[in-house]
C-alpha positions as CSV (number, residue, x, y, z in Angstrom):
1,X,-31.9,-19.5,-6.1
2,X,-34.4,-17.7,-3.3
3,X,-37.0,-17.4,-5.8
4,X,-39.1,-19.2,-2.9
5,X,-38.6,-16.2,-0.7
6,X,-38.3,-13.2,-3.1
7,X,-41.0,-11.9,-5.1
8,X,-39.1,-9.6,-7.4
9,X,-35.4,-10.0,-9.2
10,X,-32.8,-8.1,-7.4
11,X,-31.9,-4.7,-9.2
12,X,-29.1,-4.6,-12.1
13,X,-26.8,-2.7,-9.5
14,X,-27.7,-5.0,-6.6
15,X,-26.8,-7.9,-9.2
16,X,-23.4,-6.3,-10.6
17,X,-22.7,-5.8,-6.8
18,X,-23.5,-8.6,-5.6
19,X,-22.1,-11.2,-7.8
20,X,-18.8,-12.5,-8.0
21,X,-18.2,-14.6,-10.2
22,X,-16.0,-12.6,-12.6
23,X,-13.5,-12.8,-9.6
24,X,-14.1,-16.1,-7.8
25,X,-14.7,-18.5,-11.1
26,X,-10.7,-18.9,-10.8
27,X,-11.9,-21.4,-7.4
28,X,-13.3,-23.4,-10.1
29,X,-10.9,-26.7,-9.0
30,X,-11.1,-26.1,-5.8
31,X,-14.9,-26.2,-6.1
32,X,-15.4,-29.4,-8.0
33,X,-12.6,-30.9,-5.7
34,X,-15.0,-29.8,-2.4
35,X,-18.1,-31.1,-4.3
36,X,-16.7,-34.6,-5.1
37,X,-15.3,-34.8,-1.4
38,X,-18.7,-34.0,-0.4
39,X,-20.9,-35.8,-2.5
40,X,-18.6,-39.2,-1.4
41,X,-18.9,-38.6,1.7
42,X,-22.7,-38.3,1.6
43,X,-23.1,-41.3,-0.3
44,X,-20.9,-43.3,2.3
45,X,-23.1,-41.8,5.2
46,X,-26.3,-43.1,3.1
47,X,-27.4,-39.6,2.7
48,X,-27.4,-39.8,-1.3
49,X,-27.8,-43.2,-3.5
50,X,-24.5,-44.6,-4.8
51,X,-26.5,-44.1,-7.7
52,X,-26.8,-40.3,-8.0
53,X,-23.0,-40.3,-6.6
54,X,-22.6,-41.3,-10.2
55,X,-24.1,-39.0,-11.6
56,X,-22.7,-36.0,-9.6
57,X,-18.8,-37.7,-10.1
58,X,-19.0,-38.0,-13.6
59,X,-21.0,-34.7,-14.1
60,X,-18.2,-32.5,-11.9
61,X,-15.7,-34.5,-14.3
62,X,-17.2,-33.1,-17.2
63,X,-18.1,-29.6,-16.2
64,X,-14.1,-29.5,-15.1
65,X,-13.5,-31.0,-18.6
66,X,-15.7,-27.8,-19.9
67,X,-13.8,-25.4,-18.2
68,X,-10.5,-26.3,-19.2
69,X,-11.9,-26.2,-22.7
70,X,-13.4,-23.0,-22.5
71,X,-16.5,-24.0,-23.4
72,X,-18.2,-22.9,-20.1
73,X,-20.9,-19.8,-20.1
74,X,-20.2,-18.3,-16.8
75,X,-23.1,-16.4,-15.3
76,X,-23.6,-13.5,-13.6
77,X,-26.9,-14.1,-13.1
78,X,-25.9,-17.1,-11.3
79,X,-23.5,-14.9,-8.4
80,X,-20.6,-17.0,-7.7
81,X,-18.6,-19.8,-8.9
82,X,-20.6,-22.7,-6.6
83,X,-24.0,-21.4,-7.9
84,X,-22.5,-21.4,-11.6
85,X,-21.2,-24.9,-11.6
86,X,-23.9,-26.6,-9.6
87,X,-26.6,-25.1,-12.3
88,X,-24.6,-26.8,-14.9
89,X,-24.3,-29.7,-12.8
90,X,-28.3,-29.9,-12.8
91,X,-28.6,-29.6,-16.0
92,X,-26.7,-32.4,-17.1
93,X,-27.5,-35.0,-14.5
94,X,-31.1,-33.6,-13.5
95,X,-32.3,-34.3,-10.2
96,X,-29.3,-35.8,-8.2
97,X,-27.6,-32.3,-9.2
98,X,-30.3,-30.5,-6.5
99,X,-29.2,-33.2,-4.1
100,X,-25.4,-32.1,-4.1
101,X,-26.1,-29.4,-1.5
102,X,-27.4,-31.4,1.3
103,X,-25.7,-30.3,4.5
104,X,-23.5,-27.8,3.6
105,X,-24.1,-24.1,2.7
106,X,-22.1,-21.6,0.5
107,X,-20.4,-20.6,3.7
108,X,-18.6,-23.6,4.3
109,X,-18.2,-24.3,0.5
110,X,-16.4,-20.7,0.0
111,X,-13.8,-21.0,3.2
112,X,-13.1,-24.3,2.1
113,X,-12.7,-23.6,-1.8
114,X,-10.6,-20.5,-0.9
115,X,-8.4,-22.7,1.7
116,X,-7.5,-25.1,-1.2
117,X,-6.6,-22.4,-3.1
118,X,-4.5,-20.3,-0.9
119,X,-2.8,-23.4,0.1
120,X,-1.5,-24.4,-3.8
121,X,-1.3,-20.6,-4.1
122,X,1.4,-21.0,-1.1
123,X,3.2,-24.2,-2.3
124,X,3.6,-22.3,-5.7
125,X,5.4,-19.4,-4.0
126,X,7.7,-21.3,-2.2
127,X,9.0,-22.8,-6.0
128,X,9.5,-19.4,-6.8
129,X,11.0,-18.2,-3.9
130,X,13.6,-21.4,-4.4
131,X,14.3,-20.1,-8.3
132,X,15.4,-16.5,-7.0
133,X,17.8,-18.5,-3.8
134,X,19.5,-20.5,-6.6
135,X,19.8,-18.0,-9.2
136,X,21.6,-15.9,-5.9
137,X,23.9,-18.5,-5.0
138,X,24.8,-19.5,-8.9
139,X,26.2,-16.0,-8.5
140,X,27.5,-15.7,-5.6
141,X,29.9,-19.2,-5.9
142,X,31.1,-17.5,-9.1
143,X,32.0,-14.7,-7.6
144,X,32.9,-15.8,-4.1
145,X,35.9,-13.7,-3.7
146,X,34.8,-10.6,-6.2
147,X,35.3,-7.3,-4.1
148,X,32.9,-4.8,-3.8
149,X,31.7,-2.1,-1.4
150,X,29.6,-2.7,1.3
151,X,27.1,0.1,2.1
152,X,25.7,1.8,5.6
153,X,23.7,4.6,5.0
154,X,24.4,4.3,1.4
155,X,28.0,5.2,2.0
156,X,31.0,3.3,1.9
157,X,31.5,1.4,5.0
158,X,33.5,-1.6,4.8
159,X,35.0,-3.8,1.8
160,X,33.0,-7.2,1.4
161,X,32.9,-9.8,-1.2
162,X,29.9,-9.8,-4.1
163,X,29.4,-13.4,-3.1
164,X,28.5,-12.5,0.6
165,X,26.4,-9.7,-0.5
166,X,24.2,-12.2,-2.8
167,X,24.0,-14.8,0.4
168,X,22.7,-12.3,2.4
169,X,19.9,-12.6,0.3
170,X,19.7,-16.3,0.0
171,X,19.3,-16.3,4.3
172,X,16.4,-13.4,4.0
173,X,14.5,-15.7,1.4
174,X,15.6,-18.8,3.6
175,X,12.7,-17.0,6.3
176,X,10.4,-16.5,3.5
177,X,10.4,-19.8,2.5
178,X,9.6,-20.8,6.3
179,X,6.9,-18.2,6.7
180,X,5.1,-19.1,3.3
181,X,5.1,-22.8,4.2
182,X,4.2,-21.8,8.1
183,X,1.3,-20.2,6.4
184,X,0.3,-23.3,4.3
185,X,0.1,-25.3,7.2
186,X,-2.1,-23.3,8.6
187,X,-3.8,-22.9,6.0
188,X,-4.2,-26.5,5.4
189,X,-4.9,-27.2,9.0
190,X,-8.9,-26.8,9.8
191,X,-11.3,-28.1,6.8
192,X,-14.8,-26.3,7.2
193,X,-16.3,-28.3,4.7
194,X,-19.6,-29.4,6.7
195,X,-19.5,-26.3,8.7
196,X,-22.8,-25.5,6.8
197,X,-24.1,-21.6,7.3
198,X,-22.2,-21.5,10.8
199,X,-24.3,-23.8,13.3
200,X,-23.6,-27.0,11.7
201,X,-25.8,-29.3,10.2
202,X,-28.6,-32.0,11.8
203,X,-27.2,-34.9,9.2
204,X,-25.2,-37.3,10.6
205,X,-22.1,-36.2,8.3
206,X,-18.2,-37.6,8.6
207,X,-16.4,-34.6,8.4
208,X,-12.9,-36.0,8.9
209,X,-13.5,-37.9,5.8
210,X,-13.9,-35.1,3.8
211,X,-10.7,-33.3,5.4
212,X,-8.8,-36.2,4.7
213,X,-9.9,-36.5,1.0
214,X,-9.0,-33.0,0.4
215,X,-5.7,-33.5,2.2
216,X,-6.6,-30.9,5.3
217,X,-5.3,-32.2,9.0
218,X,-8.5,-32.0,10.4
219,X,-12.2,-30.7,10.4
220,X,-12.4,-27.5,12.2
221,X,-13.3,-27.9,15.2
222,X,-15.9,-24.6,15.5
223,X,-18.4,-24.2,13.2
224,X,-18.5,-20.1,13.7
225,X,-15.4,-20.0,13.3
226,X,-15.2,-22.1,9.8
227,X,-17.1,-20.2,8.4
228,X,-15.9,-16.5,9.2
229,X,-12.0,-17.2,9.5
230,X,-9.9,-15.3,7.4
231,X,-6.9,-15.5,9.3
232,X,-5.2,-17.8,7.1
233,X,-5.1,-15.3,4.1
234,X,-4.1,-12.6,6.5
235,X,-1.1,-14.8,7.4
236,X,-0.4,-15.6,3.9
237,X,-0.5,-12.0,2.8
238,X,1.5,-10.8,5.3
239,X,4.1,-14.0,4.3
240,X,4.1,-12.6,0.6
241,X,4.3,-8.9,1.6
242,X,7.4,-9.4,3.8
243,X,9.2,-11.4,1.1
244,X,8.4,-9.1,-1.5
245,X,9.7,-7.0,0.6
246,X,13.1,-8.2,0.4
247,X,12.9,-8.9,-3.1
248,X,11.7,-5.1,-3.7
249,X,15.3,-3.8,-1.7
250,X,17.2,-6.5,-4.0
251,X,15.3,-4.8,-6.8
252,X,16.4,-1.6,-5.2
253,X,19.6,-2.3,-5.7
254,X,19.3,-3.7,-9.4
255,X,18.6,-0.6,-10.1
256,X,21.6,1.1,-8.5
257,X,24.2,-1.1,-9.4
258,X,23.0,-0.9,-13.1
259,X,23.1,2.9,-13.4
260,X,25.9,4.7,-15.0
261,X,27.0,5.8,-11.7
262,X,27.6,2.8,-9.9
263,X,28.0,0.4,-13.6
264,X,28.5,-2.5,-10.8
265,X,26.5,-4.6,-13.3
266,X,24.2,-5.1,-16.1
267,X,21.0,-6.3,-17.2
268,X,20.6,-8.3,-20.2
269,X,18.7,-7.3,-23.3
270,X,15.6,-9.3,-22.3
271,X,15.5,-7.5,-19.0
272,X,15.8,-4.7,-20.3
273,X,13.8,-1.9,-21.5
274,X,14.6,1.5,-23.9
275,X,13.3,5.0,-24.1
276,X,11.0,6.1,-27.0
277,X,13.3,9.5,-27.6
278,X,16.6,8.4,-25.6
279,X,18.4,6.1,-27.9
280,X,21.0,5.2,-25.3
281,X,18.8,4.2,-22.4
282,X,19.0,0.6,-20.5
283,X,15.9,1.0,-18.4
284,X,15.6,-1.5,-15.3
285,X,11.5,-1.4,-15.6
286,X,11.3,-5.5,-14.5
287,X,13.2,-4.5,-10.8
288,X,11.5,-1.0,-10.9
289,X,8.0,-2.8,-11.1
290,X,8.6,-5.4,-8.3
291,X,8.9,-2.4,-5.6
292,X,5.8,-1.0,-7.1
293,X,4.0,-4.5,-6.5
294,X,6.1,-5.0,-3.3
295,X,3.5,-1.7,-2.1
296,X,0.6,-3.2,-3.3
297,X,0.7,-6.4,-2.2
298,X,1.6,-4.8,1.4
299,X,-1.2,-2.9,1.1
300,X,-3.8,-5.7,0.3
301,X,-2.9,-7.3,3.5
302,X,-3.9,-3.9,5.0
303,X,-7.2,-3.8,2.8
304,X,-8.1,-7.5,3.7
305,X,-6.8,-6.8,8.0
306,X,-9.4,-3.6,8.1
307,X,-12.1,-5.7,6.1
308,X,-11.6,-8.3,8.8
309,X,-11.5,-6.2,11.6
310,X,-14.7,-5.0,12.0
311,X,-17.0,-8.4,11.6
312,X,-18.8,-9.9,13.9
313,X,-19.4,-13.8,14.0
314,X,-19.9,-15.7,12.0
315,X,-20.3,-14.5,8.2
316,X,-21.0,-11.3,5.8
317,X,-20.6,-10.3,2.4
318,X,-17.3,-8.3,2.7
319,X,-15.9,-11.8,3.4
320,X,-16.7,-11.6,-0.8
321,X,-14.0,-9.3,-0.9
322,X,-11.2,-11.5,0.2
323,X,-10.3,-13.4,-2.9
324,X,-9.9,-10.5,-5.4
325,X,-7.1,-9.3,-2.5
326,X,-5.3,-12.1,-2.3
327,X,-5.7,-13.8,-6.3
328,X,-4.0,-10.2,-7.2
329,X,-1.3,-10.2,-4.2
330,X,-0.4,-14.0,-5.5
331,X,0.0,-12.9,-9.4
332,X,2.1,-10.0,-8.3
333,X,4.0,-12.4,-6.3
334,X,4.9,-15.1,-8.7
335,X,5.4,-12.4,-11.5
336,X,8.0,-10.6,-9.3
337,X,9.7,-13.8,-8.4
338,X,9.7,-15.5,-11.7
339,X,11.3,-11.6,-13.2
340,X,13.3,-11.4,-10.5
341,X,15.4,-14.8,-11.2
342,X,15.1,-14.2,-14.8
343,X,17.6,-10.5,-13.9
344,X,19.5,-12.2,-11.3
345,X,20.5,-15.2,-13.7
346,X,21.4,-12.9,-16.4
347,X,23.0,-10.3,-14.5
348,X,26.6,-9.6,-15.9
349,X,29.2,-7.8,-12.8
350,X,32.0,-5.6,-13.2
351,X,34.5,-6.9,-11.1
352,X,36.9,-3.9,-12.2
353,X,34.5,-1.2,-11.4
354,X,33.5,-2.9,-8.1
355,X,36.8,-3.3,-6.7
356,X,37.6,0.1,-7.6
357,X,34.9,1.0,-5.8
358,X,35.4,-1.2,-2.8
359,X,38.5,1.1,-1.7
360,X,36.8,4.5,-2.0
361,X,35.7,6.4,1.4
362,X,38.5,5.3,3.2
363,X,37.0,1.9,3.6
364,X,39.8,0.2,5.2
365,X,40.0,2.5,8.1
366,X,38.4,0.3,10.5
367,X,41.4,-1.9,9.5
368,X,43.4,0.3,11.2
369,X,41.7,0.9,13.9
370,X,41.4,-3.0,14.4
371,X,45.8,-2.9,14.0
372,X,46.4,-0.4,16.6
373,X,44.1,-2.5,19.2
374,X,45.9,-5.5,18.5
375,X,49.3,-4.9,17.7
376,X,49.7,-2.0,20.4
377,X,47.1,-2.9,22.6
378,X,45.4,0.5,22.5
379,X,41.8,0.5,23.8
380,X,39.2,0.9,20.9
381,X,38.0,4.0,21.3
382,X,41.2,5.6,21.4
383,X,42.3,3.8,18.1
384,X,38.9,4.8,16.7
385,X,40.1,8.4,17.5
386,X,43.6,8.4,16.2
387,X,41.8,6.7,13.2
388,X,39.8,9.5,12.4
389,X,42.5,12.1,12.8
390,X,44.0,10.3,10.0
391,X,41.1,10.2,7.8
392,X,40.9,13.6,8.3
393,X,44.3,14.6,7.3
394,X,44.7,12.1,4.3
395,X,41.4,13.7,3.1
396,X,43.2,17.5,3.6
397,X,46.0,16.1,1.6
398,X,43.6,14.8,-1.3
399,X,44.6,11.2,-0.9
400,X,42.0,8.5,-2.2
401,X,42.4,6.1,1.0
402,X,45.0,5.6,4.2
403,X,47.3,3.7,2.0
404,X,48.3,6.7,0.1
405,X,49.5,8.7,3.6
406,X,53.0,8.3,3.9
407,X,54.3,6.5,6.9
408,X,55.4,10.0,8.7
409,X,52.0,11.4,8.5
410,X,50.7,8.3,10.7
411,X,53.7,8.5,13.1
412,X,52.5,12.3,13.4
413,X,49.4,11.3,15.7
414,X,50.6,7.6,16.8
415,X,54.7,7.0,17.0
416,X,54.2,3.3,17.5
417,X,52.3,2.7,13.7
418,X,54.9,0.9,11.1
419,X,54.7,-0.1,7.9
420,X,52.6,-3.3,9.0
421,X,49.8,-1.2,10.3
422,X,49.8,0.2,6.4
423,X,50.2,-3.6,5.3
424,X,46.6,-4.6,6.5
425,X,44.8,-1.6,4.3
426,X,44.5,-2.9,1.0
427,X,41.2,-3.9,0.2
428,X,41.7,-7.6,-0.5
429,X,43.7,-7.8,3.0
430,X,40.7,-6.4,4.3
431,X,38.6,-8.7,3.2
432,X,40.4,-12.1,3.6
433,X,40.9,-10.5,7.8
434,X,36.7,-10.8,7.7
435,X,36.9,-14.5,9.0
436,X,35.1,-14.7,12.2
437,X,32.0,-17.2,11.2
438,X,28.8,-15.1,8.6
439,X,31.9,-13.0,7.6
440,X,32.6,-11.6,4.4
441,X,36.2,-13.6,3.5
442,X,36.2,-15.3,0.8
443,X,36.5,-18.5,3.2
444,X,33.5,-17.9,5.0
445,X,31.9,-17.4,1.7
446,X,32.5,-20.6,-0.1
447,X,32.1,-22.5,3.3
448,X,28.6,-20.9,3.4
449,X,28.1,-21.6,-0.4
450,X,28.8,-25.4,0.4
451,X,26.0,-25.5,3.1
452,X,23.6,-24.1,0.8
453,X,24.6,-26.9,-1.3
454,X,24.0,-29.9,0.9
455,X,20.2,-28.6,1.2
456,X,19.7,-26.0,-1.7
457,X,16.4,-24.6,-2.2
């Protein structure tokens, strides 16, 4: 391509360094799409014969055509994916191929092929973070009113419902889904197409053609920046590391829930792994492996930030190093996701096991605490106090919960308690007292499930 300016070949290292194509060739659509934008819009402008915009249409339609088929030779020799296909392009239409790359430069061709992708990339995210919301509230209206233990600091806190549990999810992904399509429209914002190397170009161009044809809101406005940005993968990383994030502490407690210990619930057979010399295992590999990718796509946002940091304007060749980051954070992502619902859709609960489970650890206490505030109208702290002495003595009995502790026992630290105050310490009553709006009763639940339904995901 610089043969004009280069007497010798470049080095096999400096080649295998230098090219990218065995990366990049996956902005093969995104290429062709830019090229036929461009080579329009050139034609319109009178900058190439309607003629040889022809050619270069119909010869972009069969070079796509060639890809799909497989029956493209991509070449190293030939760097990157622009180089690859407009070599091809020359050597089926001949001359008006050379003429495709008037006023723009690889610079502006790569931002803008890599925008196009991000932004499907993006949309295609979104889907899948819908799937995993809908498989959560399937779940959660069945089991609306199931009873289980809520957890602070992995110990039992509280009683809530399973159904409450799996919204909670629903609203974390809800701020995914907000962030991935925030980052879209960024993404989709600034077209550099006509950018060129980073100064512009002395052709009397129509870039807001071009951004319109390949759906961006407008040209960008700065040339440098065009060209350099990176920003918008930054933002789209750091959209697909936070919800990953959350799916990885869902997949965190897959794994819990289906262990022997807690047996809150099980995977089925097709998310499910065994053990080459344990017979009996049930391993959770799918939820174990979307942590795992939850870390490295968290830290290719931290590869690509410290790439970026340290580049002045307008563009180098780390910039090369952009799409491997991000093409591998976006298969990890729609892998997890798509895993993910598979084991959330599946998932079988043990509503016996659960419930026993929601009464262990004295949950109910704060029930009791919450009594003696409002039926005797002591102040909280003090019921919080006369609520731990009980705890304390119930466990120096070796009861299982408050309920067990007869009624003398309680009027031993607070006269005033009656049989009502041990009336509101059953675990369902505990539950179905959770009412206030976002709470846990079974109410709240199904009212919540219903607004999910009016606008699911």
């Amino acid at each position: 391509m610089w043969g004009g300016r280069f007497a010798d070949k470049p080095t096999d290292a400096m080649q295998a360094i230098n090219a990218s194509i065995d990366i990049d060739q996956r902005l093969w659509r995104a290429d062709i799409a830019g090229s036929k934008a461009h080579a329009a819009m050139l034609a319109a402008q009178g900058l190439l014969t309607a003629e040889d915009d022809g050619k270069i249409q119909a010869g972009l339609d069969q070079i796509a055509a060639e890809i799909e088929a497989g029956a493209f030779t991509f070449s190293r020799e030939l760097e990157d994916i622009h180089l690859n296909i407009e070599a091809r392009l020359t050597e089926r239409i001949g001359e008006a191929g050379k003429r495709l790359h008037t006023a723009r430069s690889r610079n502006d061709q790569v931002a803008t092929d890599f925008r196009l992708w991000i932004g499907e990339a993006l949309a295609r995210a979104v889907a899948g973070v819908g799937r995993v919301q809908r498989a959560l509230l399937m779940q959660a209206e069945v089991h609306a009113d199931w009873a289980m233990p809520g957890f602070t600091h992995l110990q039992s806190a509280q009683p809530i419902t399973l159904g409450h549990h799996l919204l909670a999810y629903v609203e974390m992904l809800e701020r995914d889904r907000a962030r991935l399509r925030g980052a879209r429209d960024t993404t989709m914002r600034d077209c550099p197409l006509g950018a060129a190397a980073l100064a512009g170009t002395g052709f009397p161009i129509d870039r807001s053609s071009t951004a319109a044809a390949l759906n961006f809101s407008r040209p960008a406005p700065n040339s440098l920046d065009a060209v350099s940005a990176r920003d918008f993968a930054l933002e789209a990383l750091a959209a697909l590391a936070i919800a990953l994030t959350h799916l990885s502490r869902l997949a965190e407690e897959i794994v819990l829930w289906t262990s022997p210990q807690f047996a809150f619930a099980r995977l089925s057979d097709a998310w499910s792994t065994g053990s080459s010399i344990m017979p009996q295992k049930r391993n959770p590999d799918a939820a174990e492996l979307i942590r795992a990718k939850a870390a490295r796509v968290t830290a290719h946002f931290s590869a690509l930030a410290s790439i970026m940091k340290a580049l002045p304007l307008a563009y180098a060749k780390d910039l090369q190093e952009d799409k491997a980051l991000a093409f591998e954070a976006f298969d990890a992502f729609d892998l997890s996701a798509a895993a993910m619902a598979g084991m959330i859709e599946t998932m079988i609960f043990d509503g016996a096991r659960m419930a026993a489970a929601a009464g262990a650890g004295f949950s109910t206490a704060t029930d009791l605490a919450d009594w003696l505030v409002r039926d005797l109208k002591i102040p909280f702290r003090d019921a919080h106090h006369i609520t731990g002495a009980l705890v304390r003595r119930a466990e120096a009995l070796g009861l299982p919960s408050l309920a067990d502790l007869p009624l003398g026992e309680f009027q031993a630290v607070e006269p005033r308690i009656t049989e009502a105050a041990r009336a509101t310490l059953g675990v369902d009553q505990s539950i179905a007292s959770r009412a206030s709006y976002g709470g846990t009763a079974p109410v709240r639940v199904r009212e919540q499930i219903a607004r999910w339904k009016e606008t699911p995901p």
